[in-house]
FIRO-396351 format. One line per field, with one value per residue (C-alpha): residue number from 1; residue in one letter; x, y, z. Coordinates in pm, 1 decimal, decimal comma. Each point is the difference from the previous one (the first is absolute). Example, Ala and Ser with C-alpha at 12.3 -4.5 7.8 and 13.67 -1.06 7.14 Angstrom:
<rs>
i = 1; 2
aa = a; s
x = 1230,0; 137,0
y = -450,0; 344,0
z = 780,0; -66,0
</rs>
This chain:
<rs>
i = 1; 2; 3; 4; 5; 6; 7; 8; 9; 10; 11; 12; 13; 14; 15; 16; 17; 18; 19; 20; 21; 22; 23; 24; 25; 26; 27; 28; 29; 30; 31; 32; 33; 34; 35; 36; 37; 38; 39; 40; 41; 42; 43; 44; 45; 46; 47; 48; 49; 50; 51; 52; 53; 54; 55; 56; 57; 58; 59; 60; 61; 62; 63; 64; 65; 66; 67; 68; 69; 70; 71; 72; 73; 74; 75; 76; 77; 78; 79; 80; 81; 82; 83; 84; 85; 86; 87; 88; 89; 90; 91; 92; 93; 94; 95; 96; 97; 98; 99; 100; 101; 102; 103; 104; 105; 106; 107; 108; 109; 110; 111; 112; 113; 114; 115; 116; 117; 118; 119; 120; 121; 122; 123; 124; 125; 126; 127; 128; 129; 130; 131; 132; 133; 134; 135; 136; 137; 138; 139; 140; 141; 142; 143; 144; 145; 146; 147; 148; 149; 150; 151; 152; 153; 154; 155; 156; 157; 158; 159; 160; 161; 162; 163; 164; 165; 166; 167; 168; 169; 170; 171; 172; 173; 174; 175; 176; 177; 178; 179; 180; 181; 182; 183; 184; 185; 186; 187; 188; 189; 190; 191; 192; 193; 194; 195; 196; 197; 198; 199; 200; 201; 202; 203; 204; 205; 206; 207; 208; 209; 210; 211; 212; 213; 214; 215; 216; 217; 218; 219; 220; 221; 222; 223; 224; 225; 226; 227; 228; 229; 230; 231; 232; 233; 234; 235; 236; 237; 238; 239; 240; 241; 242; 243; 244; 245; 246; 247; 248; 249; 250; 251; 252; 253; 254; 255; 256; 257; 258; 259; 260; 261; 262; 263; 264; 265; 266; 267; 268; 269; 270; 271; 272; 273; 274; 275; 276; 277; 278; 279; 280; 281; 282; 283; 284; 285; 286; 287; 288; 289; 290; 291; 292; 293; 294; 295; 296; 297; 298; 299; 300; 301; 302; 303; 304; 305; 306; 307; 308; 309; 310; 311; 312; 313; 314; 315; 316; 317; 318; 319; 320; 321; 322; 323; 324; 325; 326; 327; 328; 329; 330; 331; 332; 333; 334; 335; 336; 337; 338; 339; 340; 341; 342; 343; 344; 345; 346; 347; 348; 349; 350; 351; 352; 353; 354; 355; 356; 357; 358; 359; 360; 361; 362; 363; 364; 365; 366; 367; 368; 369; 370; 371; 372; 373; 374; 375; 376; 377; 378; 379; 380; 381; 382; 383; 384; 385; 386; 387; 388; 389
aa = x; x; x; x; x; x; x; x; x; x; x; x; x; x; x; x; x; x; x; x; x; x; x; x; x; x; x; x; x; x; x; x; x; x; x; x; x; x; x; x; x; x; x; x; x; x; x; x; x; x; x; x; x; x; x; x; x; x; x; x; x; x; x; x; x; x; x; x; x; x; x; x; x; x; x; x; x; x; x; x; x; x; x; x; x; x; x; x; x; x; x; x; x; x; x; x; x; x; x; x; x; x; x; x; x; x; x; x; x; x; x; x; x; x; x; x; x; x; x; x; x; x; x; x; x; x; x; x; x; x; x; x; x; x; x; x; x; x; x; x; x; x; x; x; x; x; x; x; x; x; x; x; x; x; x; x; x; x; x; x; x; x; x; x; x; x; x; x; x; x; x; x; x; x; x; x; x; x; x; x; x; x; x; x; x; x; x; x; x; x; x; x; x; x; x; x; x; x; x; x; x; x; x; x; x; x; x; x; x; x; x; x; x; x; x; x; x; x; x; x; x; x; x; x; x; x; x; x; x; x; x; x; x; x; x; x; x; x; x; x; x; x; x; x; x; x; x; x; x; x; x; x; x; x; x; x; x; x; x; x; x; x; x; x; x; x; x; x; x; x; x; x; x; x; x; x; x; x; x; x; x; x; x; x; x; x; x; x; x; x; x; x; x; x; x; x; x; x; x; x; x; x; x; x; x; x; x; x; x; x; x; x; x; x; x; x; x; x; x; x; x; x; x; x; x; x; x; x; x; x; x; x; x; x; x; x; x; x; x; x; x; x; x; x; x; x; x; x; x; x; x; x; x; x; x; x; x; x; x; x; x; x; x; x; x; x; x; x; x; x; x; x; x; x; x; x; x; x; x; x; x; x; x; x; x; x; x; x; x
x = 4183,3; 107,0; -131,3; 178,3; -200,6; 224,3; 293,7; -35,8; -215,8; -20,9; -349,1; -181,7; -284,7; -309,0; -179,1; -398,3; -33,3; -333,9; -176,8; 63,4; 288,0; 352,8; 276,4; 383,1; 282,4; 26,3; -282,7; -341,0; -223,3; -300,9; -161,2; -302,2; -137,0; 292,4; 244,4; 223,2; 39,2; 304,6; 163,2; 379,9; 210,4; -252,0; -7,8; -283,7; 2,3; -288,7; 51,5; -163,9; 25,4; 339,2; 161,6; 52,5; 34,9; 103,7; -181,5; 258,5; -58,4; -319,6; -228,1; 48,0; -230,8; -173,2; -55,4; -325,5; -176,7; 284,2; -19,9; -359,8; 7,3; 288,2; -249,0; -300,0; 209,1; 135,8; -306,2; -191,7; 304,8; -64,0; -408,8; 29,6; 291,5; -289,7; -304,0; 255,7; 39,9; -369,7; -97,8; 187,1; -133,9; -304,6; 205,1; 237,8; -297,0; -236,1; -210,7; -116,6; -365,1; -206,8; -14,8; -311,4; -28,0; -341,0; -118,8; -270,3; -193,8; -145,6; 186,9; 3,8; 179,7; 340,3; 61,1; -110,4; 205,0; 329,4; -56,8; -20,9; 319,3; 172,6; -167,4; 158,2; 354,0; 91,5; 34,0; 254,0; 257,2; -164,5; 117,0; -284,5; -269,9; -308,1; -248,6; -399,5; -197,7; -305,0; -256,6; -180,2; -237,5; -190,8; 1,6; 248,8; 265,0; -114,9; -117,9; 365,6; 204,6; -210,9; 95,7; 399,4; -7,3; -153,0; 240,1; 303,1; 308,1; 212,5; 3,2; -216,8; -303,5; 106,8; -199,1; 21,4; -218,5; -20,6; 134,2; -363,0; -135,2; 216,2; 36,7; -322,9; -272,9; 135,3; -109,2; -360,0; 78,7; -167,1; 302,2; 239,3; 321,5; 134,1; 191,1; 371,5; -96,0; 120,9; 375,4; 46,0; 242,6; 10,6; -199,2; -51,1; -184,8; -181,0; -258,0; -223,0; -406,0; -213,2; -358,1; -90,4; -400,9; -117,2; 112,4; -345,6; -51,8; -80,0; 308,5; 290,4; 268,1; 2,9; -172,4; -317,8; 32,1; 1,6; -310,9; -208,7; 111,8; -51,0; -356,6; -129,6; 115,6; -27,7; -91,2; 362,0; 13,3; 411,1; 114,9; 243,3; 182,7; 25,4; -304,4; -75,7; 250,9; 272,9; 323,6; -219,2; -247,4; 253,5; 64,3; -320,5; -129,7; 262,7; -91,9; -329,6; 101,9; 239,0; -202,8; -362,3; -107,9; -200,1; 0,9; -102,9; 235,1; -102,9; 207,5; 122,2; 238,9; 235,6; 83,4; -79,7; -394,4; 17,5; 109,3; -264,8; -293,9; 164,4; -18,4; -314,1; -139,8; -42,0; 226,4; 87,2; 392,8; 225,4; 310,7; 321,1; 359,7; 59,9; 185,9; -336,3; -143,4; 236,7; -78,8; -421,0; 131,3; 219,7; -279,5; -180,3; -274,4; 96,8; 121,2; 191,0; -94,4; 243,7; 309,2; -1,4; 326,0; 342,5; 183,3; -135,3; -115,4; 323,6; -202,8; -268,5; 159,8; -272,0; -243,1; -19,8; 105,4; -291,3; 301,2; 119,3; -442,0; 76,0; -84,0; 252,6; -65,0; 299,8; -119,7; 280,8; -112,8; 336,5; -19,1; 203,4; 35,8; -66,0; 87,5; -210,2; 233,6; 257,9; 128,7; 404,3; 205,0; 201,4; -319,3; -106,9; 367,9; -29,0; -360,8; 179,1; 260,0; -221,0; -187,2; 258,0; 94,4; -287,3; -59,1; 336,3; -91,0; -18,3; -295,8; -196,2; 51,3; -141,1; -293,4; -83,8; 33,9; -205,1; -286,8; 116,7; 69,9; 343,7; 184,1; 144,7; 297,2; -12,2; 106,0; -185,3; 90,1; -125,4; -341,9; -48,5; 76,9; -239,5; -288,6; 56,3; 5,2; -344,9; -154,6; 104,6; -178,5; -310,7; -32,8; -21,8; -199,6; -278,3; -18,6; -42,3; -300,7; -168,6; 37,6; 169,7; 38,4
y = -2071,1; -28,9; 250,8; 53,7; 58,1; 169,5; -152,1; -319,5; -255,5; 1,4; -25,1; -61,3; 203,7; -205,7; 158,6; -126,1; -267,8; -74,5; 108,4; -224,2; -127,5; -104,7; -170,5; 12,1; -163,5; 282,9; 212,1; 18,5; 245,5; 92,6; 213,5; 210,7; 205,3; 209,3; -88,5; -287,1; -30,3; -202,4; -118,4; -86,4; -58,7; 201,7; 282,6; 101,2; 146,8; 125,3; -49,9; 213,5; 60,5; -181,7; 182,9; -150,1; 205,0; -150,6; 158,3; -145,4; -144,4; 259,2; -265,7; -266,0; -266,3; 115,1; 349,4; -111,3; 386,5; 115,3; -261,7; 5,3; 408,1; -59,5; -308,7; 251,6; 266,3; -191,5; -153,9; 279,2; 146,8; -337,8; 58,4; 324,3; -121,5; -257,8; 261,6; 222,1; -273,7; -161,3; 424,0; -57,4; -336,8; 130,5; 199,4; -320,1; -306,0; 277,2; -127,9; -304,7; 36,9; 120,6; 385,0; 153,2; 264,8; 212,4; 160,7; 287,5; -80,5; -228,2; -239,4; 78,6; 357,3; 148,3; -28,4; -320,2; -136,6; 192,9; -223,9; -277,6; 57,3; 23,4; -348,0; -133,3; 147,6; 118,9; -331,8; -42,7; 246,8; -82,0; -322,0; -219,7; 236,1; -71,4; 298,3; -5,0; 249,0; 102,6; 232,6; 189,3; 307,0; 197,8; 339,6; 206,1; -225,3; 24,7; -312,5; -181,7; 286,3; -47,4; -363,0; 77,0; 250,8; -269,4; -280,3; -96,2; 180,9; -330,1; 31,9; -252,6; 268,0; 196,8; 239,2; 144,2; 323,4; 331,1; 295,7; 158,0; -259,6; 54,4; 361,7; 140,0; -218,2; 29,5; 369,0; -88,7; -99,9; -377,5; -166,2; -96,3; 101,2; 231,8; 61,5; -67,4; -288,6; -249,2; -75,0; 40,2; -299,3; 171,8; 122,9; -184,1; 155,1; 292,0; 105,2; 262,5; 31,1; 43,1; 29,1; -246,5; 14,2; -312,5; -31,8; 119,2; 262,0; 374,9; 186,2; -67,9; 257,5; 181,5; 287,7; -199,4; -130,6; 299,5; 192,4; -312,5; 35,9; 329,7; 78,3; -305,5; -1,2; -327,8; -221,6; -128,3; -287,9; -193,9; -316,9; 122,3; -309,3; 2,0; 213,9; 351,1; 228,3; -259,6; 111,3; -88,8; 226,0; 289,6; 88,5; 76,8; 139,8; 276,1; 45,7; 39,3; 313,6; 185,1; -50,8; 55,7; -331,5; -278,5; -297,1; -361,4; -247,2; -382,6; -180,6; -373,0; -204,2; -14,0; 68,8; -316,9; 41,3; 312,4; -39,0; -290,5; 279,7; 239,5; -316,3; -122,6; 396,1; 45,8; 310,1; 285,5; -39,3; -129,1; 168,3; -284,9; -43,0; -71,4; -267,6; -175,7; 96,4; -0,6; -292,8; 123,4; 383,2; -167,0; -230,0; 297,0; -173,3; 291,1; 426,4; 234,3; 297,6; 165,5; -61,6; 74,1; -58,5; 259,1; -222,4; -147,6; -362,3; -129,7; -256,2; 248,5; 351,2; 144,5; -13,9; 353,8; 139,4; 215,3; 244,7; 44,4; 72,2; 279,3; -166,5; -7,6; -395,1; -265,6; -362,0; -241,5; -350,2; -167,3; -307,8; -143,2; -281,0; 53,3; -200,9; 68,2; 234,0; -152,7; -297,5; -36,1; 156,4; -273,4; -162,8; 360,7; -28,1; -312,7; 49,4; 318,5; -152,1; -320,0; 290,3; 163,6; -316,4; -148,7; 379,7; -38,0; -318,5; 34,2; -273,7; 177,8; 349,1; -164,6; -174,1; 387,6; 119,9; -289,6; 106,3; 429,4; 76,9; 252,6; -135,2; 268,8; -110,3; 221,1; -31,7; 22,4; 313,9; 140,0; -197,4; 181,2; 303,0; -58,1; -99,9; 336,7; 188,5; -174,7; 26,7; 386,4; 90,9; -238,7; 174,7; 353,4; -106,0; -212,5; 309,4; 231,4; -245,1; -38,9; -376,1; 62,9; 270,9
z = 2114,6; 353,8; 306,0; 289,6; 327,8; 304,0; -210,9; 163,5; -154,1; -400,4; -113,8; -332,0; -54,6; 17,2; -293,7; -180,8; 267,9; 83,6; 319,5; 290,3; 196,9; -151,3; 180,4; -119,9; 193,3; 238,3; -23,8; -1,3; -212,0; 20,7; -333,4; 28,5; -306,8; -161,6; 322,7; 133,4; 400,7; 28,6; 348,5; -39,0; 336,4; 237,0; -253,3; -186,5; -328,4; -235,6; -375,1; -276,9; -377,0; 42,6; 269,3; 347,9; 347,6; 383,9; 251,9; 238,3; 330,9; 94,6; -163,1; 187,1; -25,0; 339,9; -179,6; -96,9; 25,2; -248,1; -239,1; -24,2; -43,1; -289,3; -183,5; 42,3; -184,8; -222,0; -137,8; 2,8; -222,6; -246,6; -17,7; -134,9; -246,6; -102,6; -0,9; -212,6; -232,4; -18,0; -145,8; -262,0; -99,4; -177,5; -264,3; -96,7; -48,1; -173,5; -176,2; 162,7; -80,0; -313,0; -10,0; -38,4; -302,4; 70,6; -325,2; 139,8; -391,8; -144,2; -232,2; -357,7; 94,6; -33,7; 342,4; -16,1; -339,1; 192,7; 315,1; -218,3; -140,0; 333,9; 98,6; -289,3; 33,2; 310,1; 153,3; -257,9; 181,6; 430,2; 29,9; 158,3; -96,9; -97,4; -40,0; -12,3; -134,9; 170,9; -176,3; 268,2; -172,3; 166,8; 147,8; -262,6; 120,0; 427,2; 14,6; -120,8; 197,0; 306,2; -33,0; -47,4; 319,7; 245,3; -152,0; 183,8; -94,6; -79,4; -365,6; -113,0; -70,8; -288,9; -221,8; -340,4; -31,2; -166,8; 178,7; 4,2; 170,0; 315,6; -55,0; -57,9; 132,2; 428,5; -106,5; 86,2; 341,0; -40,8; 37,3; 283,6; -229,4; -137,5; -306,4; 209,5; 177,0; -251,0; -18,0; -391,0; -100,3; -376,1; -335,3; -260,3; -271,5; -109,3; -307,0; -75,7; 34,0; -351,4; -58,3; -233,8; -164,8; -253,6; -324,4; -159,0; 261,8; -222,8; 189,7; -230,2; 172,1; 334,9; -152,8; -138,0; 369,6; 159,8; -188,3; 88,4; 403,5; -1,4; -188,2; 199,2; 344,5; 227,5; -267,7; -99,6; 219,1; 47,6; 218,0; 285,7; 66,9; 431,3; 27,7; 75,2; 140,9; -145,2; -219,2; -325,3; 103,9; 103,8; -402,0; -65,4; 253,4; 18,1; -325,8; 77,9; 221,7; -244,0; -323,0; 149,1; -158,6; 263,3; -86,0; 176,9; 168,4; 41,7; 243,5; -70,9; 222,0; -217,7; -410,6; -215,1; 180,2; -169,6; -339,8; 24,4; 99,3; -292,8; -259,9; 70,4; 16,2; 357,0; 7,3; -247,0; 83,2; 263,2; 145,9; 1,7; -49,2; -363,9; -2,4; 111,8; -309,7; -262,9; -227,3; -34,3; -55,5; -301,3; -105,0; -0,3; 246,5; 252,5; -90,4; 217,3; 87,9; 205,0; 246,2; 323,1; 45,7; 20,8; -285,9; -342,1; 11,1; -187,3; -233,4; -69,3; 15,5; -236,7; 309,7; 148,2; 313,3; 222,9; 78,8; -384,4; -20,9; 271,5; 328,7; 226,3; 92,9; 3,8; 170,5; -48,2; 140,4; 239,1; 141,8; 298,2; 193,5; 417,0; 311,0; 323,5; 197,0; 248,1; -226,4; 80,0; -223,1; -94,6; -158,8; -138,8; -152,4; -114,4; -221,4; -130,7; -115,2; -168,0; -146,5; -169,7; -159,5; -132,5; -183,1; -112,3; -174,1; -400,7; 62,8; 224,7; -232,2; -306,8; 231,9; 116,8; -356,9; -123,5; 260,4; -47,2; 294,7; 57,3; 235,4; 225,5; 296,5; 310,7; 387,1; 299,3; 54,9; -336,5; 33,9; 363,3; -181,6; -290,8; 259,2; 229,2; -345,9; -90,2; 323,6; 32,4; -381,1; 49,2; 290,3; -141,7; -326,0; 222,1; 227,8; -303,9; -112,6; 291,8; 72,5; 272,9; 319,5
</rs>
């Protein structure tokens, strides 16, 4: 393509030449940044994105004060074409360093066997990927939140919690976050919450349960996986309040602790997701007393529901995976859409059927919803029982 300049002199454009000084027959050029400064028969001309202009005789070689003003402008123009495109840069190389899963349980969990899952898979569909999981119990889930919050929002600190955890526990005003101050990247699964006793224990349905709680208050003792005040404690002690029963909560970090304690006699029952205790309720090792839940458990549907007993209590168990607020969108978009995939995956479905878990898709915008839905009723209900003001 040829360019003329004042019709007089045909010029090729001098286009991805390096920085730095080029001669040609009858010109010189000059290139700085994203612009060409090219002097052709005492005319000057400034070339850009292909286009060349003459400035005419004005710029004459003694017009230093005007050519510096025009170089000033013009590579001011090219540093913030360059600070544009260095923004960007994190989205298109991400990942280029291990991602950090946080688990706020212990290992052993369903939490904990989903994150695992992810590790496996998800690099399969984020190309360069290579995710960690980090179990960090402690606190109901504030001690692994507290961690994600402070973490830099580059999208290499990830976690996979329960919706409880960041809903309900900000509620007692010990933490620095609050249930929004994640950026929800998408959910993942969801289950219910049982109450499981040993398979010798005397209570063989929820009504040989019940008579016990009730003509012999506080001495029922159950594991509450992420301690006192914590989603597997919610259940029962709402419970508590509508059926005029009291029983005792033990806290554990997290819920393999506290099917050890129920095993080895240490507590009377423990509240958990079922799919974490599936193969010792079929063994028989393990019985079911009730569901916390608003659905059936789909493997054991013969496991009754508190509301279908006349209490008004439906705890489904969600869990999400977080990024610390502020990480770019294109990254955000990017996990999402890794996510979506690796659920997608027939290997990955069996792998969460294998485990039973229910894996359940949703957007960031339906996780936010689900958390502000959770932190709105855990507020009422802990209000109503006096944990909190």
């Amino acid at each position: 393509m040829w360019m003329y300049a004042s019709g007089k002199f045909p010029v090729k454009p001098m286009i991805n030449i390096q920085p730095g000084i080029g001669w040609t027959e009858k010109n010189i050029k000059l290139q700085l940044g994203c612009f060409s400064l090219v002097w052709l028969k005492d005319n000057f001309y400034i070339q850009g994105d292909g286009n060349m202009k003459q400035m005419g005789s004005l710029l004459k070689k003694k017009n230093l004060l005007v050519l510096i003003s025009i170089l000033l402008l013009l590579l001011s123009a090219c540093s913030n074409n360059e600070a544009k495109g260095n923004a960007e840069e994190p989205a298109l190389d991400y990942p280029k360093k291990p991602i950090q899963l946080i688990v706020p349980f212990a290992a052993g969990g369903s939490t904990d066997i989903g994150a695992r899952i992810l590790e496996k898979y998800l690099p399969q569909y984020l190309e360069g990927a290579k995710i960690v999981v980090v179990n960090k119990p402690g606190g109901s889930g504030t001690v692994a939140l507290s961690d994600l919050y402070a973490s830099k929002a580059d999208g290499y600190t990830l976690a996979l919690t329960t919706h409880r955890a960041v809903a309900m526990q900000p509620l007692y005003g010990k933490t620095k976050y609050s249930h929004d101050s994640f950026q929800p990247i998408a959910k993942v699964f969801g289950n219910q919450q049982i109450l499981v006793v040993r398979g010798d224990a005397p209570w063989k349905t929820f009504e040989d349960w019940f008579d016990y709680v009730k003509n012999n208050p506080g001495q029922f003792t159950f594991g509450v996986a992420g301690g006192i005040g914590s989603g597997s404690h919610l259940p029962m002690a709402e419970l508590e309040r509508l059926a005029g029963i009291k029983v005792k909560p033990v806290p554990f970090e997290g819920t393999s602790p506290a099917i050890t304690a129920l095993l080895g006699g240490h507590v009377d029952g423990v509240i958990l997701q079922p799919s974490d205790a599936k193969a010792m309720i079929e063994s028989g090792e393990l019985r079911a007393i009730f569901n916390a839940a608003s659905t059936p458990v789909p493997y054991f549907p013969d496991i009754p529901l508190l509301k279908d007993k006349g209490y008004d209590i439906a705890y489904d168990s969600n869990t999400s995976l977080l990024a610390p607020k502020g990480v770019p969108q294109e990254i955000i978009e990017k996990l999402q859409e890794a996510v979506k995939k690796t659920l997608e995956d027939p290997a990955v479905i069996a792998e969460f059927e294998k485990v039973n878990l229910q894996i359940q898709p949703g957007d960031d915008k339906s996780v936010q919803k689900e958390l502000d839905e959770e932190n709105r009723r855990s507020k009422e209900i802990l209000t109503e029982l006096g944990l909190i003001k």
